[in-house]
C-alpha positions as CSV (number, residue, x, y, z in Angstrom):
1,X,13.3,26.0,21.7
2,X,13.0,29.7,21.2
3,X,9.3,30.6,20.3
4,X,8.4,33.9,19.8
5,X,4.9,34.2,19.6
6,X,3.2,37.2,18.1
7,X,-0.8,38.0,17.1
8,X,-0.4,37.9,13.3
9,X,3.3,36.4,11.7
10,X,2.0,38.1,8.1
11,X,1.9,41.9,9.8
12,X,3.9,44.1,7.3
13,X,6.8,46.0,9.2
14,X,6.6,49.9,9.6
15,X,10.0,50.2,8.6
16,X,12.9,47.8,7.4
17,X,15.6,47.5,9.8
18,X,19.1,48.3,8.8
19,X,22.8,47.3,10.4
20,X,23.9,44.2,11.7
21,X,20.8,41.2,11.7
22,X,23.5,38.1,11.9
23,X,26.8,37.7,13.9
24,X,29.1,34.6,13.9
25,X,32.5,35.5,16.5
26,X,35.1,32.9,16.0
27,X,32.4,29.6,15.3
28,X,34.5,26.1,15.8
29,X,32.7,23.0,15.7
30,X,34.6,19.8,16.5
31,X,32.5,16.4,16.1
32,X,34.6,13.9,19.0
33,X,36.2,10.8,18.1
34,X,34.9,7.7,18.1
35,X,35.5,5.9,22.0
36,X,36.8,2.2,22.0
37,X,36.8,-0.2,24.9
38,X,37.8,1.4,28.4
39,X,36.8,4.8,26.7
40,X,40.3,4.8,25.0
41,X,40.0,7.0,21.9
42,X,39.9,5.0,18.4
43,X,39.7,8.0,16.2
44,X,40.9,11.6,16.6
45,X,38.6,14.5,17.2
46,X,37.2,16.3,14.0
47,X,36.9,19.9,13.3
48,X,34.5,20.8,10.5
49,X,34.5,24.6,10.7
50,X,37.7,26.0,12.8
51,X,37.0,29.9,13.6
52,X,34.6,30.9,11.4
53,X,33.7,34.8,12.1
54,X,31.1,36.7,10.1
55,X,28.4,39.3,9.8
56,X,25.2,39.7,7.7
57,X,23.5,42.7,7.5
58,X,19.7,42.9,7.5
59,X,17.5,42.1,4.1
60,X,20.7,40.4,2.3
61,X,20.5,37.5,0.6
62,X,23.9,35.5,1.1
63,X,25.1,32.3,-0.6
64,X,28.3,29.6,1.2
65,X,29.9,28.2,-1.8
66,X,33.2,25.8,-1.3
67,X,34.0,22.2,-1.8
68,X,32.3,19.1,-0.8
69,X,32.8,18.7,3.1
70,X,33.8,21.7,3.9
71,X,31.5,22.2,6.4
72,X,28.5,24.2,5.1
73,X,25.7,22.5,5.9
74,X,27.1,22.2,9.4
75,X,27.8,26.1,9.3
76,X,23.4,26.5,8.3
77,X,22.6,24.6,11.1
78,X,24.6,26.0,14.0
79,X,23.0,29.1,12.7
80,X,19.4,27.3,12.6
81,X,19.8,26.4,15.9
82,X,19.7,22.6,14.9
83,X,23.5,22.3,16.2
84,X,25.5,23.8,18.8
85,X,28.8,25.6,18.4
86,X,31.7,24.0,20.2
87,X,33.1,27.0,20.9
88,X,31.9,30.9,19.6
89,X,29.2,33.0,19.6
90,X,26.3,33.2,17.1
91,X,23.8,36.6,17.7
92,X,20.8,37.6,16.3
93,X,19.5,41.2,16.7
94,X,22.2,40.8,19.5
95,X,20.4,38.2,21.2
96,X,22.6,34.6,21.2
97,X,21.3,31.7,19.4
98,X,20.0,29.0,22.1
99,X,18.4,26.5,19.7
100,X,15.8,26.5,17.0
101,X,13.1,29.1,16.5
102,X,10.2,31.1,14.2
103,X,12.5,34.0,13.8
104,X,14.6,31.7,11.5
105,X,12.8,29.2,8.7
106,X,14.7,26.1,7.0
107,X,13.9,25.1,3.5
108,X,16.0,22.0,2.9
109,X,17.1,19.8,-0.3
110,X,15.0,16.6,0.4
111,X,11.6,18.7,1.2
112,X,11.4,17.3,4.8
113,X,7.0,17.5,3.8
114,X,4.5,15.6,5.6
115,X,3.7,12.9,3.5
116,X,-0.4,12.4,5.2
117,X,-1.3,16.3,4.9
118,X,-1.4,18.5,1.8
119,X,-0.2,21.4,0.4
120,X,-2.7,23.4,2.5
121,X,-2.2,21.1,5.3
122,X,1.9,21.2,5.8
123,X,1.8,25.1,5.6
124,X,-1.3,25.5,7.8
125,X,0.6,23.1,10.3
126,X,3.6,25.3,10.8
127,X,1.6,28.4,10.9
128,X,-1.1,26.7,13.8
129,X,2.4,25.1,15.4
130,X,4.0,28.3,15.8
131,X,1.3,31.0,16.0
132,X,-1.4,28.7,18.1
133,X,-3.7,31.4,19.1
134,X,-4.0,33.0,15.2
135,X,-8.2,32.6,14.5
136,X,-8.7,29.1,12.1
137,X,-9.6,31.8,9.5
138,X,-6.7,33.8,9.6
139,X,-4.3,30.9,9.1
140,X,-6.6,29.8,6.1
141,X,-5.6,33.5,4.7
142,X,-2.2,33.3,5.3
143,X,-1.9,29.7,3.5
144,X,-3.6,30.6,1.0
145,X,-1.3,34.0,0.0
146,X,1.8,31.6,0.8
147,X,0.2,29.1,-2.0
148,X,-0.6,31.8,-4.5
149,X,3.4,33.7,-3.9
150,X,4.4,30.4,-4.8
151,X,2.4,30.0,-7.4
152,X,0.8,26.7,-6.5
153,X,-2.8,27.8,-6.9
154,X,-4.9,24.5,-8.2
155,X,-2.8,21.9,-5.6
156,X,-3.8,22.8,-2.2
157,X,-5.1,19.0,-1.7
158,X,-2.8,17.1,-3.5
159,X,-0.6,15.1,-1.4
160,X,3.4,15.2,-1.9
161,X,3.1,11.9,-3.8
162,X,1.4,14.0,-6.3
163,X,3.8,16.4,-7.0
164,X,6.7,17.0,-8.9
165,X,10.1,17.8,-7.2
166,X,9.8,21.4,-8.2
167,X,6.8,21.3,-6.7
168,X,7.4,19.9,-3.5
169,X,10.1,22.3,-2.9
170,X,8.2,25.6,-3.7
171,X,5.7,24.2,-0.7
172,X,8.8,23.4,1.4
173,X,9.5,27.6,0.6
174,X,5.8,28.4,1.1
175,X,6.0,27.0,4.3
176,X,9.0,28.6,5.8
177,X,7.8,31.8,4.8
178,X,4.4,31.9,6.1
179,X,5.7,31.5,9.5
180,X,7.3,35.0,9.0
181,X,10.9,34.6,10.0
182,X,13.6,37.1,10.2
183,X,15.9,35.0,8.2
184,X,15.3,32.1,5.4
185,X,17.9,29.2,5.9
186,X,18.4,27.4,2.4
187,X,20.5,24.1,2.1
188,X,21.4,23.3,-1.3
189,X,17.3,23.2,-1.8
190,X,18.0,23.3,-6.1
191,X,20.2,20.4,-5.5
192,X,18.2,17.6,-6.0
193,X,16.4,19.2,-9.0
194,X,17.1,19.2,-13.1
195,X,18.6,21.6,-14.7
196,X,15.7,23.6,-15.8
197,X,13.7,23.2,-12.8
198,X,16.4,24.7,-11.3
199,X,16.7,27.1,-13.6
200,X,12.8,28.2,-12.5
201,X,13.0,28.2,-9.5
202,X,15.8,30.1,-9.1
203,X,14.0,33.1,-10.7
204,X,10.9,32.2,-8.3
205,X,13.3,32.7,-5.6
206,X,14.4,36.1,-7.2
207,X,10.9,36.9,-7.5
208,X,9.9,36.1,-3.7
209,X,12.5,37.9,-2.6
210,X,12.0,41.3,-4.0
211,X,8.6,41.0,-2.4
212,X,9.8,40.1,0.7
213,X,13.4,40.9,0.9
214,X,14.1,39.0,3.8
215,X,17.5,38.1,5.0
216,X,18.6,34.9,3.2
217,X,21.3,32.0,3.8
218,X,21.6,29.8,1.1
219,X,24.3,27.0,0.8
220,X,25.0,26.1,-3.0
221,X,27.3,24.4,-5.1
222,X,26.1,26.3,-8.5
223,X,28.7,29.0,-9.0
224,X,25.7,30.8,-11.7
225,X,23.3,30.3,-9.0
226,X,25.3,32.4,-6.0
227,X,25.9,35.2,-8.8
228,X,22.4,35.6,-10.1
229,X,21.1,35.4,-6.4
230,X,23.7,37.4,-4.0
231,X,24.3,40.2,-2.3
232,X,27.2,38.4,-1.4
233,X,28.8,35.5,-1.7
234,X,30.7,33.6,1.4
235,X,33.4,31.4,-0.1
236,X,35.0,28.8,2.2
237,X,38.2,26.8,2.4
238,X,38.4,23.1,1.7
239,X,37.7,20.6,5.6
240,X,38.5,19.7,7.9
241,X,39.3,22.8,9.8
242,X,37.3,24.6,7.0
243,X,37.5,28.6,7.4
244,X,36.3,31.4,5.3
245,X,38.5,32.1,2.8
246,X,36.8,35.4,0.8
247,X,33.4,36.8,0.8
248,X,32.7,38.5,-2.5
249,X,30.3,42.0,-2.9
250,X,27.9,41.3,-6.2
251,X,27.6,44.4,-7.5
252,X,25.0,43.3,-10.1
253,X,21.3,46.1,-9.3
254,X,17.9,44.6,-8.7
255,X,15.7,43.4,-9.5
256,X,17.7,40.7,-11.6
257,X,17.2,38.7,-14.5
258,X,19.6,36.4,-15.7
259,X,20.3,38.2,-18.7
260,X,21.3,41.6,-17.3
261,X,23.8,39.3,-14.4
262,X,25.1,37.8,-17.4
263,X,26.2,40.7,-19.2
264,X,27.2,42.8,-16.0
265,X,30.9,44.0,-16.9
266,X,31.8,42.0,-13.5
267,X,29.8,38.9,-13.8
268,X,32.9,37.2,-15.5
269,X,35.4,38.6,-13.2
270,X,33.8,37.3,-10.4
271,X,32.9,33.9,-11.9
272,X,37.0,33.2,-12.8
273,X,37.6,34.2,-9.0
274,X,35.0,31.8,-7.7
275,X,36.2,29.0,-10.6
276,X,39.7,29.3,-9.2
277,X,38.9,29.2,-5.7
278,X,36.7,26.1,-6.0
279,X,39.1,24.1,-8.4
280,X,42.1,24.8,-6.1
281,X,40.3,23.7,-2.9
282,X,38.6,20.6,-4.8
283,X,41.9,19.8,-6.1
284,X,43.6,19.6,-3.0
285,X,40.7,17.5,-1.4
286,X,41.2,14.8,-4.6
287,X,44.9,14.9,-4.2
288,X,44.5,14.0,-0.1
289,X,42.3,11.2,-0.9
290,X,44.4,9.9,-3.5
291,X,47.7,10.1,-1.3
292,X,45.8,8.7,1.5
293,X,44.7,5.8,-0.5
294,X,48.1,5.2,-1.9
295,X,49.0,5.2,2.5
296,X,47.0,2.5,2.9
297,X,47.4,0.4,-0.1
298,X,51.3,0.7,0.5
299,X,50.7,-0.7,4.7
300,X,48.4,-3.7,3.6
301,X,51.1,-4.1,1.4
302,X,53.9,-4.1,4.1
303,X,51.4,-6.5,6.2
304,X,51.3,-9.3,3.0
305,X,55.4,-9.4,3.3
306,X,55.6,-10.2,6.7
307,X,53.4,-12.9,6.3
């Protein structure tokens, strides 16, 4: 695991950095086949992301959109750390990713809390896991400015049990950011949520990050979600073999609200492109399943007559 271990993750940078933060070079991951008896091959070899190849500049917030299985989440983690490339190159500040680390923080859809500790308690644990020799009072600081950016004053000892989902996942944001990283890591983490919840908490997240404006990776399946958040918007092909198929530039200024995005002369422009590009890639996934269905109704069919 990379650590990189510094005297005080909440030290505000002289000066934001600018050019290149992010670099994916030709990114294939193939998950192997399934191995039968005398380690003859039972299924074939998949490939969930087939030469994927982008770059993401410093203090840009970026959203993957594309259809169901086509590889995302598996994209987030290669780039977490949490899962290795089969083949390709991933760079940060031109240093390759080995494996997990501080410089990159994961908020994900089903909370991933600590169900014993508390609010205070699951953020102070990833601060005093990562930043051991920070003083007991400073990490008490640092949750508590975390808490109060997520606007969670009043439940610092309640216990996940006692929250609402909303709730849960602004802790789950509170704690990836207090470690400090260089880049937030967000998979589908509105997914699980209603509608207006959502709705919240994607203006919280608008909110955090003009504070912070640290790079951001967000998967999502919410085409209004991508526009009212993005700097750009990375929109991939259906899997297997999944590749990127456009990245769009959101020319919408900050800070945001979703009126203004709304009535951008752009916004519906680039909601019909992303529409289109998601109903033609679902519909080809629906149409596979179908015929491959039809396959193997058709051969257990073929099976009955010969019997």
């Amino acid at each position: 695991m990379i650590m990189h271990t510094i005297s005080d993750p909440q030290a505000p940078a002289m000066e934001a950095p600018t050019g290149i933060q992010l670099s994916l070079s030709q990114v294939s991951k193939v998950f192997p086949g399934k191995r039968g008896m005398f380690n003859r091959q039972s299924s074939p070899d998949f490939v969930a992301i087939d030469e994927v190849s982008l770059d993401i500049e410093h203090n840009t917030f970026v959203t993957i959109i594309g259809p169901s299985g086509c590889g995302k989440s598996t994209l987030l983690n290669i780039i977490g750390g949490l899962s290795e490339a089969t083949t390709g190159t991933v760079t940060m500040d031109n240093q390759p990713v080995t494996g997990p680390g501080p410089d990159r923080g994961m908020v994900f859809q089903n909370y991933a809390l600590m169900p014993w500790m508390t609010v205070a308690g699951n953020i102070g644990f990833a601060v005093e896991t990562v930043y051991p020799k920070l003083s007991k009072a400073r990490i008490k600081q640092i949750v508590s400015e975390n808490i109060e950016l997520v606007d969670l004053i009043g439940a610092e000892r309640k216990y996940p049990h006692e929250l609402s989902g909303g709730m849960r996942q602004r802790v789950g944001i509170a704690r990836a950011l207090a470690i400090n990283p260089k880049v937030l890591l967000m998979d589908e983490p509105f997914g699980a949520l209603d509608a207006l919840t959502r709705g919240y908490l994607q203006e919280e997240i608008e909110r955090i990050w003009e504070q912070h404006r640290k790079t951001v990776i967000m998967i999502t399946h919410s085409i209004d979600e991508a526009l009212l958040l993005s700097d750009k918007i990375v929109m991939m092909t259906r899997g297997p073999a999944a590749k990127i198929a456009q990245i769009l530039d959101v020319p919408f200024p900050r800070p945001r609200d979703r009126n203004s995005v709304e009535h951008h002369p752009a916004y519906d422009g680039l909601r019909t492109e992303m529409e289109a590009h998601l109903y033609r890639e679902t519909r080809y996934v629906e149409q596979s399943r179908i015929q491959a269905k039809d396959r193997s109704s058709n051969t257990d069919t073929s099976k009955d007559d010969l019997l």
